[in-house]
C-alpha positions as a printed NumPy array, in Angstrom:
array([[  0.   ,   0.   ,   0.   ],
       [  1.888,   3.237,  -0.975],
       [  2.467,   5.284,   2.394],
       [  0.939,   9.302,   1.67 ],
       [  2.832,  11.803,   3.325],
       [  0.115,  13.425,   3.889],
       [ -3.311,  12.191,   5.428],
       [ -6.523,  13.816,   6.424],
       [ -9.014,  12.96 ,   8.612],
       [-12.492,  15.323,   8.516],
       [-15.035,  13.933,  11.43 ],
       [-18.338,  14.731,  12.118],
       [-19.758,  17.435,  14.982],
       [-18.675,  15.076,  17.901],
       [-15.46 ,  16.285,  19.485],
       [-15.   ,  12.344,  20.414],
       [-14.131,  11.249,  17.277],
       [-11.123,  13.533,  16.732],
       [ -9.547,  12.826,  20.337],
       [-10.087,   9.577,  19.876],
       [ -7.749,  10.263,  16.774],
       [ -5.538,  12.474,  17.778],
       [ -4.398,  10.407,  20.397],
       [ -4.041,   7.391,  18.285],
       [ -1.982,   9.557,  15.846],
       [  0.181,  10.424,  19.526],
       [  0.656,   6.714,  20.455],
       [  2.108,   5.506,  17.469],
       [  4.18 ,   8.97 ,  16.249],
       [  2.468,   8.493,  12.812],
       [  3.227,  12.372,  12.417],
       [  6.932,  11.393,  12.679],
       [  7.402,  11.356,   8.383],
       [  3.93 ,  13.074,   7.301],
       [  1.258,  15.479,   8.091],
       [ -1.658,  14.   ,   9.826],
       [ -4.856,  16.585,  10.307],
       [ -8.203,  15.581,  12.229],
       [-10.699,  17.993,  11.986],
       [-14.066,  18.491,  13.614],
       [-16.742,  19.356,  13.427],
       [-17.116,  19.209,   9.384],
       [-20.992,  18.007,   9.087],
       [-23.178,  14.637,   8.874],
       [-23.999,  11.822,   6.798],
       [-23.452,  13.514,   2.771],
       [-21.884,  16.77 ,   3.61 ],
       [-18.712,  15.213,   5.682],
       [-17.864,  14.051,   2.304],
       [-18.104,  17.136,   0.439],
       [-16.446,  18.787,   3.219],
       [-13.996,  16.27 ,   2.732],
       [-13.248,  16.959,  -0.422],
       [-12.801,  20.402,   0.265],
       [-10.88 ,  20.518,   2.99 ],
       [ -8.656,  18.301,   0.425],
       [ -8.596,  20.689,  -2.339],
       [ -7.759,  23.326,   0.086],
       [ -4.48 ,  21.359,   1.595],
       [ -3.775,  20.505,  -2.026],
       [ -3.436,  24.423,  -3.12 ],
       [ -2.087,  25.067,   0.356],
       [  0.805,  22.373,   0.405],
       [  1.211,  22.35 ,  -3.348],
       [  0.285,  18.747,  -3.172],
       [ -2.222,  16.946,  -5.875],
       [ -5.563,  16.354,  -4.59 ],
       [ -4.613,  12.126,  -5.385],
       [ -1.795,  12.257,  -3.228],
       [ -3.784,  13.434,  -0.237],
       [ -5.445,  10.357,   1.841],
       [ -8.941,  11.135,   3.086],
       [-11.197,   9.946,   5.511],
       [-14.558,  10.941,   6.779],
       [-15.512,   9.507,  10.142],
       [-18.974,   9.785,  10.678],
       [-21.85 ,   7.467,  12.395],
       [-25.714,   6.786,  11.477],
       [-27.44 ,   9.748,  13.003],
       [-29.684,   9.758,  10.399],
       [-30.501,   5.958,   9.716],
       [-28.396,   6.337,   6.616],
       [-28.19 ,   4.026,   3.652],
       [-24.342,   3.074,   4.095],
       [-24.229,   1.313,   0.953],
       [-25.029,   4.642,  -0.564],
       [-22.888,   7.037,   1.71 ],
       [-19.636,   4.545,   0.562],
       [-20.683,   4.614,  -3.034],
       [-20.956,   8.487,  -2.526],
       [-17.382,   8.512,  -0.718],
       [-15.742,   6.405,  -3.288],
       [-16.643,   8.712,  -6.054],
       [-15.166,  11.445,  -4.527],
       [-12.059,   9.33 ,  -3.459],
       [-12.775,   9.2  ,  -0.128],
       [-12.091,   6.68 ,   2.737],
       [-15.414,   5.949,   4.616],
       [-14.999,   5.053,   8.5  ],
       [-18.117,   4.801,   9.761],
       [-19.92 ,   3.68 ,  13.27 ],
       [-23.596,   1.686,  13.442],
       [-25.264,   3.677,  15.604],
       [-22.77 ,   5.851,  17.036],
       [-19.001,   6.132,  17.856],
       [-19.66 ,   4.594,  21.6  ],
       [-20.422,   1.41 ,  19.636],
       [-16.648,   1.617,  18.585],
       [-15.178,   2.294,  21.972],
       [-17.338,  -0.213,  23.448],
       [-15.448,  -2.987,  21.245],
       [-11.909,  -1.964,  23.006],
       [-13.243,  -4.037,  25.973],
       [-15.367,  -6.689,  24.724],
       [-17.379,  -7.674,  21.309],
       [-20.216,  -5.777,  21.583],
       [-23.374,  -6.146,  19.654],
       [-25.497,  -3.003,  21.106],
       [-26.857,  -0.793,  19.558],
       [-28.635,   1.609,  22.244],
       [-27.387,   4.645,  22.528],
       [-28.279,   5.027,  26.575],
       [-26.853,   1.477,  27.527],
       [-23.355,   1.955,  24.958],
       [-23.111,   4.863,  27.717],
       [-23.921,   2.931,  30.597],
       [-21.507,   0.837,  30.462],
       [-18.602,   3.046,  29.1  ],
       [-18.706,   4.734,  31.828],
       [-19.012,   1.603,  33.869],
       [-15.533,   1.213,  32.036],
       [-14.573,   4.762,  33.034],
       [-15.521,   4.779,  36.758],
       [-17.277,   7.794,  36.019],
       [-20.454,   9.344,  34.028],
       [-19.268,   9.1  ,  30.359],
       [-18.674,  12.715,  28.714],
       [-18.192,  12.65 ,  24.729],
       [-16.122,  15.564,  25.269],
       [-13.762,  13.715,  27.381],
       [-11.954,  10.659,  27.004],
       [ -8.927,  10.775,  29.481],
       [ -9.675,   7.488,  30.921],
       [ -9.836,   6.063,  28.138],
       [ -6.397,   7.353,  26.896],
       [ -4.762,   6.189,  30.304],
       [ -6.018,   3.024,  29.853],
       [ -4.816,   2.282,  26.183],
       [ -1.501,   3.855,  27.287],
       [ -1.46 ,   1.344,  29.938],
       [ -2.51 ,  -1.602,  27.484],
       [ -2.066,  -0.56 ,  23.704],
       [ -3.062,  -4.375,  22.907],
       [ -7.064,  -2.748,  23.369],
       [ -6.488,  -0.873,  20.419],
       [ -6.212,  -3.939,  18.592],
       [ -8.432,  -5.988,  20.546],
       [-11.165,  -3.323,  19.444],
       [-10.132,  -3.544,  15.613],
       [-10.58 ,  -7.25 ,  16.279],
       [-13.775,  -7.237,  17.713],
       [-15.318,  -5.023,  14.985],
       [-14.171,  -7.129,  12.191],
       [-15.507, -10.488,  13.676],
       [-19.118,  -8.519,  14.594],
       [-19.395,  -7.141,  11.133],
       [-18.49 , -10.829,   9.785],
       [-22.209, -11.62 ,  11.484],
       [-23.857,  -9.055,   9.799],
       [-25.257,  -8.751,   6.398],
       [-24.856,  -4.738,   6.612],
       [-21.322,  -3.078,   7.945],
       [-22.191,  -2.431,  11.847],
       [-18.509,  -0.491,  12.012],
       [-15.843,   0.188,  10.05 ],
       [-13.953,   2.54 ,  11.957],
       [-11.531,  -0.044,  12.706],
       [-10.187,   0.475,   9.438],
       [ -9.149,   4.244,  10.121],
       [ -7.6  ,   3.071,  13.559],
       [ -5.828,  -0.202,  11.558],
       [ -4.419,   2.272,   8.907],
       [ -3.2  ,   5.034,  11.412],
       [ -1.272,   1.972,  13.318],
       [ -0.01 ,   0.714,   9.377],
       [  1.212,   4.483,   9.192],
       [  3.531,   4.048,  12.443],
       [  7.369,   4.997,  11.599],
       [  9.927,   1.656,  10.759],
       [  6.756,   0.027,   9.49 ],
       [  6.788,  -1.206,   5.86 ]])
């Protein structure tokens, strides 16, 4: 897979998402050889992707780069009970990586400790923040960066987890993991 030295990653309104990401980005020094942006708060469902797109066109003119040689991603979830198979089809024609969560991001964290297969908003944050020790905030995930820190092997014990619940489904129920997977792919020394 050729290695971009430049990759950007556009998530939706939640500020979750990009800490999540930046800190991922932090653990394994990806920036270390390349330029690695998350940015937030960039829209739902359709419009990620054409903010996406020109967020890329913008860091293309900006870093005298061609818009191909720019990786994108759009992380968003299904607010909106979305038709993924048309949001990815959408993505792909603009060259754009999809990493999406079924229902909502928690779903994804949830995986780090356990396969999961809910899908309740209200109980995903029930027991995250059994897994916290504390109410879970969106806007705050400290514990859960001490705690992959502590035991980086979650990180791919959640990539894990997704891939063998979305091998039971007939419809992608995350594919987040992917995003996560490639940042880790991205690490410095790695081929």
């Amino acid at each position: 897979m050729i290695v971009p030295r430049i990759v950007l990653i556009c998530c939706e309104g939640s500020k979750t998402e990009k800490l999540y990401f930046e800190f991922i980005i932090k653990l394994y020094r990806t920036t270390a050889t390349r330029t690695i942006e998350v940015l937030g708060k960039k829209g739902q469902d359709f419009h990620i992707i054409d903010a996406c797109a020109a967020e890329r066109k913008k860091y293309s003119k900006e870093l005298a780069e061609e818009e191909a040689d720019i990786e994108t991603w759009a992380v968003c979830d299904n607010d909106n009970n979305i038709n993924y198979t048309d949001l990815k089809k959408y993505a792909e024609s603009k060259n754009i990586k999809l990493a999406f969560s079924q229902p909502c991001f928690e779903a994804y964290l949830i995986q780090h400790f356990a396969q999961s297969k809910e899908t309740d908003k209200t109980r995903l944050q029930k027991e995250l923040s059994r897994k916290a020790g504390q109410p879970y905030n969106k806007g705050n995930l400290d514990w859960l960066k001490a705690l992959l820190r502590d035991k980086p092997k979650l990180i791919k014990e959640a990539i894990a987890n997704s891939d063998r619940r979305n091998n039971r489904l007939k419809s992608p129920f995350l594919t987040v993991q992917n995003l996560t997977r490639r940042l880790i792919d991205l690490e410095p020394g790695k081929k």
